[in-house]
N, C-alpha and C positions, 0 to 999 in steps of 0.2 A: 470562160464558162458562159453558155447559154441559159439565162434563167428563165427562158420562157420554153413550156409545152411543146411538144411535137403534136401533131392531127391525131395519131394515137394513140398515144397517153390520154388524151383530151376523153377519147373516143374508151376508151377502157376506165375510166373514172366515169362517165355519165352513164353508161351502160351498169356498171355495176353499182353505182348507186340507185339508179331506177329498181335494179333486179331487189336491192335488197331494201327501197323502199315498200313494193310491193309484198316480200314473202318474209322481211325481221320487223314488223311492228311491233310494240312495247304488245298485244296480246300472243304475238309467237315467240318473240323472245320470253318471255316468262316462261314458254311451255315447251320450248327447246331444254331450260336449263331442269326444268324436272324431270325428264327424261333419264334412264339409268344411264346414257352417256353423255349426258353434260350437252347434246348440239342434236337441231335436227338433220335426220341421213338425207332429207329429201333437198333440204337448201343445200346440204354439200354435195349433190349430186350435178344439182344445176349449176352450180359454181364450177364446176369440171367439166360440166360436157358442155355447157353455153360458152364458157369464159375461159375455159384452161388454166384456172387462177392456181391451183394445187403445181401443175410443172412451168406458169409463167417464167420464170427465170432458169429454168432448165434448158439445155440444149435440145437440137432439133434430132439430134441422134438418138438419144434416149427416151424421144416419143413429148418432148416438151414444146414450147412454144421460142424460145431463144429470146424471150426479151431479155433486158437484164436487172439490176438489184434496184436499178431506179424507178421501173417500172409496179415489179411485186412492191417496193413502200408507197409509192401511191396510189395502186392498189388497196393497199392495207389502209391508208386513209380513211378512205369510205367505209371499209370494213369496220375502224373503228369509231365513227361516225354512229353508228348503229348500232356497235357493241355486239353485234353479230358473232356467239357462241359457234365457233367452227374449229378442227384441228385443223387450220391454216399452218397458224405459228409453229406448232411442234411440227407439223409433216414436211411443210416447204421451208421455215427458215433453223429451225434448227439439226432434224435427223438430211434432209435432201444433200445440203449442200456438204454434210461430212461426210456420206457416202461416194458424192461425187467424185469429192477430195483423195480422198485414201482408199475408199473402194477398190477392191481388182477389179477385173474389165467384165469377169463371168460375175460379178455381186451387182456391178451398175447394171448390166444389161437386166438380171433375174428382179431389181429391183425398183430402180428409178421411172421405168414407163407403166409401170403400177402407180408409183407414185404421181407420177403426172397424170392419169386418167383420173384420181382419184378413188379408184377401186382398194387402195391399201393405203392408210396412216399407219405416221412412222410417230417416237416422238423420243427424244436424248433423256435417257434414265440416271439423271444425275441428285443428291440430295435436294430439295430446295431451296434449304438455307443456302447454299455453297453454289447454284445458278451463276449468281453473278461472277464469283471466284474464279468458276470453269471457266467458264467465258470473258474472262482479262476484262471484267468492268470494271468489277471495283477493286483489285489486287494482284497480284503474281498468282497467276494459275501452277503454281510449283507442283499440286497432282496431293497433298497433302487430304483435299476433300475429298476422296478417292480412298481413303483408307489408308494408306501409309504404315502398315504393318499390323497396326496397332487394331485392336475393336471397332466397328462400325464399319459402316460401307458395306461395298462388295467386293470378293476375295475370289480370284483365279487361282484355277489352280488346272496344272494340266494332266489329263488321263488319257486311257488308252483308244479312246474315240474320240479325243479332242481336249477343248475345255470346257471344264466346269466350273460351276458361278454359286456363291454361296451368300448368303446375305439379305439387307432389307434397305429398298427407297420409297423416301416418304417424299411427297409434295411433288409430284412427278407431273408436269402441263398431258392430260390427256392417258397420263398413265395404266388409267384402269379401261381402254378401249381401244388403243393403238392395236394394228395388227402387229408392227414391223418394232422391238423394244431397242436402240443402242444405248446398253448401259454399260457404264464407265467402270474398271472395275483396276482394284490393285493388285499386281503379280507380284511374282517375283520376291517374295519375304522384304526381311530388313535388307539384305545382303546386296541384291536388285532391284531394290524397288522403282519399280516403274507404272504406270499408268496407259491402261491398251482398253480399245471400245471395242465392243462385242455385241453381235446379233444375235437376238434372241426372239424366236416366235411367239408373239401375245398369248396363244393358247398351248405351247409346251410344255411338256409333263412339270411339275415341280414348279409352277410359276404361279402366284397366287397372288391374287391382285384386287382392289377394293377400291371406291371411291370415297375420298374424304371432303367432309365438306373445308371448303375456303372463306375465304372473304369476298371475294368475287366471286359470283356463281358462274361469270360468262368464263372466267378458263377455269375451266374443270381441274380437276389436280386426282392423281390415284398414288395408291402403295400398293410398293412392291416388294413383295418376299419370294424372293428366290433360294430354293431349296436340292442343292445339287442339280441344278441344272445345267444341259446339253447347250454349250451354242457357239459359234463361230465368230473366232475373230475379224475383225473388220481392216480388209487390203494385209498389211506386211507387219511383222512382228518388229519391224527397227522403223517406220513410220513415225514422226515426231508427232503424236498425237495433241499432246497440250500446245505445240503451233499450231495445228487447224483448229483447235478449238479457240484457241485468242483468234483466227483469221475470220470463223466465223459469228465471233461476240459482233465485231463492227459492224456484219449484216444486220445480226438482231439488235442494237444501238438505233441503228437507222431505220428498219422496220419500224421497234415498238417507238420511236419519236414519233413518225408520219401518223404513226394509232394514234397516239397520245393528240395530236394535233387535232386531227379530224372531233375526237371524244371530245377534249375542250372548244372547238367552235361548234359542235352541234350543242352542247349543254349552254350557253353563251348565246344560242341563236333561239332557243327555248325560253329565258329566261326574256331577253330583250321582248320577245313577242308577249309572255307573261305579263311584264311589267304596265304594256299600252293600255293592257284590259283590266288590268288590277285596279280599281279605283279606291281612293282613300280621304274623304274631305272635300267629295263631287269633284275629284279630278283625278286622272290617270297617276298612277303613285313613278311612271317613268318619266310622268313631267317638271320633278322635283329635279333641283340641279345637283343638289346629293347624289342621289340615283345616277343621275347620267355619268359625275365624277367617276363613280368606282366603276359603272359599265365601260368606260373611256377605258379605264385605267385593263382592266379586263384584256377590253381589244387589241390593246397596246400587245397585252404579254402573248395572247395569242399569236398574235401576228408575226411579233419577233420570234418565238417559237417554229412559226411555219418556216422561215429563212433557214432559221438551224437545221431543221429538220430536210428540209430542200438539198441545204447544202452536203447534209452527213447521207442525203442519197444518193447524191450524185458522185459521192467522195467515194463512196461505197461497189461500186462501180468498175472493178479492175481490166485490165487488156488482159485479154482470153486468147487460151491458146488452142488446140487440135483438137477436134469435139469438144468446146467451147467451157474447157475447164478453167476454172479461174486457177490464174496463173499465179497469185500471193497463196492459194491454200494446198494449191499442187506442191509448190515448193516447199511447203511447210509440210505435207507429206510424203515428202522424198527425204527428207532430212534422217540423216542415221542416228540411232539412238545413242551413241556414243559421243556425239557432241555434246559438253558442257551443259547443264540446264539451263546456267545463267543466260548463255546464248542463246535458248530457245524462248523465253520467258519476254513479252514484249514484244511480240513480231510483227502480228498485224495491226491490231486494233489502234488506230492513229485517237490523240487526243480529241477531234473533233466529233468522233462518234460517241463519247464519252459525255461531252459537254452540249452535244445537240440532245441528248437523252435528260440529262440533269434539266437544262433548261426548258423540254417540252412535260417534262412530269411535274415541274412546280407550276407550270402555267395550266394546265389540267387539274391539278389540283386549288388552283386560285378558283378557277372556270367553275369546278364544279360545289367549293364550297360557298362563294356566291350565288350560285345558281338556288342551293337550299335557304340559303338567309333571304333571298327574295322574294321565294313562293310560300315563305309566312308557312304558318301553322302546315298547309298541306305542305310543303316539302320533304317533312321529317315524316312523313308515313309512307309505311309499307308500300300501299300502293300507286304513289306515285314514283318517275323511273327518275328523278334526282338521286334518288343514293347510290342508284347505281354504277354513275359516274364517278361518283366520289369513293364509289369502293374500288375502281378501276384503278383510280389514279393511287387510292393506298399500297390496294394490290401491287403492282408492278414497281412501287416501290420496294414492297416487301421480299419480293422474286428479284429485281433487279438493281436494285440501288441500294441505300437511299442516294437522294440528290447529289450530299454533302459527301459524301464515298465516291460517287462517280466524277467529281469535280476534281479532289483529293487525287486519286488516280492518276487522273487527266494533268494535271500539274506534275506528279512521279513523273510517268512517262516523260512530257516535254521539256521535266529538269527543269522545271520554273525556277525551283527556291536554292537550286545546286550552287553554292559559290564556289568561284573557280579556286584552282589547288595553285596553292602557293610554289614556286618551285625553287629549291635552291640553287645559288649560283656557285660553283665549285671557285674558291681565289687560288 
């Protein structure tokens, strides 16, 4: 492994930080996030036609740019450096690449070079609570948060013009603004139950949709009531859906670590410069050895954080095949539905992306709740942008984790605690 930049990389990190030095200051991020869709349309514009940051990791066939997952997380870095309110997240890391995935050839084509120009967000309509679930962070995405027969969720059902969708999601990243909806929906009664993603157009009859407020104002979140609605299933009906979705948890693992990273050393590079100017007893209150202790100690977790995060992107990362499909989530949507669950459950998502997320969410969180213990009295106000970090870091645990679940996980998966089986010896 190469742990050092390419010219590139280098060259798409300083450019987009500049861009979003310039156009997300702490007075347009607050006035992105009031806006009735949670982001400004003008910064997501230039981020697509300057940057191609929307089809970065997409193939060059579907109108994207070909870099790859390593590329979009440090990317996402700076992005979240700035806390830059964008449908990044839902359009490129999590609706993009299950399209790619499972998509037929006539659904990528009508939809992925949309996606990459940024002229159409997408965003995966899954409960909120149940996020991490779907996406093998924190458990067996067994399809149970999907409804499973039983009340809640959303419920397929098929008719004579296709399928219909019944139901309500809540806490949906971008939910109430996406053009392009794939939500997750349960078929097939007790009998069959199974789990299949469906397209649905943001403005379709019977779709009714709102913005709820969060904890984090920078990812917006919407409900969604879907009321007999028209929509199209997504690629093949024996598609192993809950394997692309574990294949694409470890994107978004790696993704929101590189966020988390960038979040905690910008709020850490704030505080530090705080601290020079703060004086307390005719002296700079960072020149106390106290101070410098815990800011050390800060740096420290940060830093370890960036390695994890480095690593879980570079891990992240697969050999691509014929129009530049990744080849772990291909296979997991070629997979026939009649293969065992058990064998589907635990496909992609390796422990490292698991534990690169736990350990860059507590170090954002460390980052950001020093950063308010240091700026004294103004930190805990409204309007200064400390909480903001600190709700980032709640947030994303809230959507994502927590820590101590994605660790948990990460140990199932690699059979940390598994003792070996005894075996008898036949005399």
């Amino acid at each position: 492994m190469d742990a050092s930049f390419t010219p590139e990389q280098d060259e798409i990190r300083r450019t987009l930080r500049e861009l979003l030095h310039s156009r997300c200051g702490p007075r347009e991020l607050r006035a992105a996030v009031d806006t009735p869709a949670g982001h400004d349309p003008a910064l997501w514009t230039a981020l697509a036609e300057q940057l191609g940051l929307p089809g970065l990791a997409l193939p060059e066939a579907y109108g994207g740019v070909g870099c790859s997952a390593t590329e979009l997380a440090l990317a996402c870095e700076e992005v979240g450096r700035s806390l830059a309110p964008t449908p990044l997240l839902a359009t490129a890391v999590l609706a993009a690449p299950l399209i790619l995935a499972l998509g037929t050839d006539a659904q990528r084509t009508a939809l992925l070079p949309r996606l990459a120009s940024g002229t159409l967000t997408a965003t995966l309509a899954v409960p909120g609570p149940a996020l991490a679930t779907a996406l093998a962070l924190t458990g067996a995405n067994g399809g149970d948060w999907a409804g499973s027969g039983r009340a809640g969720g959303v419920q397929a059902r098929r008719a004579e013009d296709g399928w219909r969708l019944y139901g309500q999601v809540d806490q949906v990243l971008d939910g109430h603004s996406a053009g392009v909806l794939l939500v997750a929906a349960h078929a097939g009664g007790f009998a069959r139950s199974r789990t299949l993603l469906f397209l649905v157009r943001g403005e379709a009859a019977g779709v009714v949709r709102a913005r709820q407020t969060a904890l984090d104002a920078t990812r917006p979140q919407g409900r969604l009531q879907l009321r007999d609605v028209q929509a199209e299933l997504l690629g093949e009906e024996g598609a192993d859906v809950l394997g692309a979705l574990a294949g694409v948890g470890q994107l978004t693992a790696a993704v929101l670590a590189c966020e988390a990273v960038g979040a905690a050393d910008r709020a850490l590079d704030r505080t530090v410069e705080y601290v020079k100017q703060r004086e307390q007893f005719g002296r700079s209150i960072g020149s106390f050895q106290a101070v410098k202790h815990r800011l050390a100690d800060v740096y420290v977790a940060v830093q370890a954080a960036r390695s994890a995060a480095y690593y879980a992107a570079w891990a992240a990362t697969p050999p691509r095949g014929a129009g530049g499909v990744d080849m772990r989530l291909r296979r997991a949507g070629a997979t026939s539905h009649n293969e065992p669950a058990a064998a589907r459950q635990h496909t992609a998502a390796p422990p490292e992306a698991h534990l690169a997320l736990a350990q860059t969410l507590d170090a954002l969180r460390t980052a950001s709740a020093e950063s308010i213990q240091f700026h004294g009295g103004i930190g805990f106000t409204w309007e200064h942008e400390a909480h903001l970090y600190f709700k980032r870091a709640a947030g994303d645990e809230l959507l994502f984790g927590p820590a101590h679940r994605l660790r948990a996980h990460a140990a199932d998966t690699a059979r940390l605690f598994e003792t070996p089986q005894t075996q008898e010896v036949a005399v």
